[in-house]
C-alpha positions in Angstrom: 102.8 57.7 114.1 102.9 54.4 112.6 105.1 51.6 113.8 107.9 51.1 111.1 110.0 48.1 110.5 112.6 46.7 107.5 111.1 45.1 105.2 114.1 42.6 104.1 112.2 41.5 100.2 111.3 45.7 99.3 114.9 46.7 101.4 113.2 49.5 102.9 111.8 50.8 106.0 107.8 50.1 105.7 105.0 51.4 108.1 103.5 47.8 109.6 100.5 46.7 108.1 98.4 45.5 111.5 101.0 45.6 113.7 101.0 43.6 117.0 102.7 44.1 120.2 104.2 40.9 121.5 106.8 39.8 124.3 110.0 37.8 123.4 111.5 34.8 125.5 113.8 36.8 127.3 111.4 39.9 128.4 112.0 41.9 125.5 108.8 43.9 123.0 108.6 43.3 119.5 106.1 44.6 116.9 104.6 42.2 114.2 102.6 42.4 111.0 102.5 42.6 107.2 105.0 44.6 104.8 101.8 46.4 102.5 104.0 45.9 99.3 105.0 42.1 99.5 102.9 40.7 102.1 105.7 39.1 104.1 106.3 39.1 107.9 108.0 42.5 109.2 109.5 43.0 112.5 110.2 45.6 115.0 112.1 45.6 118.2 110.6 48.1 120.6 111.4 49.6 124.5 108.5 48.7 126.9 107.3 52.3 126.9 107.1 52.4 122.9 105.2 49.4 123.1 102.9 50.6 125.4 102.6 53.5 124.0 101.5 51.7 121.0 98.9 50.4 122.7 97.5 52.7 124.5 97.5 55.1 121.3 95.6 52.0 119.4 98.4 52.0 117.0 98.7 48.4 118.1 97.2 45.5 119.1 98.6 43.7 122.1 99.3 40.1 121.9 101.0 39.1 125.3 
C-alpha cells in the first residue's frame, strides 16, 4: 500500500510520490516526497514499525 500524506496546495490525501523514510530530532519517523499533482513537498508522520515496514516492503527508501 502506498504511503499517503496531505497535500496542503491539492487539500487532499495524496499517495507520496518517492517517498523517503527519515528520522526527526527527537527520535520520531517521518515519510518524505513529492505530491504527483503539484510537485510540492508532502509529509507523513509514521510509528517505527510502519516505517520499517516501509522499508522492508520497498515502498520506501530509507534516509537515516
Amino acid at each position: 500500500m502506498p504511503i499517503q500524506g496531505y497535500s496542503v496546495k491539492a487539500k487532499k490525501k495524496v499517495n507520496i510520490k518517492d517517498p523517503t523514510i527519515e528520522m526527526t530530532a527527537k527520535g520520531g519517523f517521518i515519510a518524505k516526497g513529492k505530491c504527483p499533482e503539484t510537485g510540492i513537498t508532502v509529509c507523513a508522520m509514521m510509528s517505527k514499525e510502519n516505517a520499517e515496514k516501509a522499508i522492508k516492503n520497498k515502498e520506501a527508501k530509507k534516509g537515516y
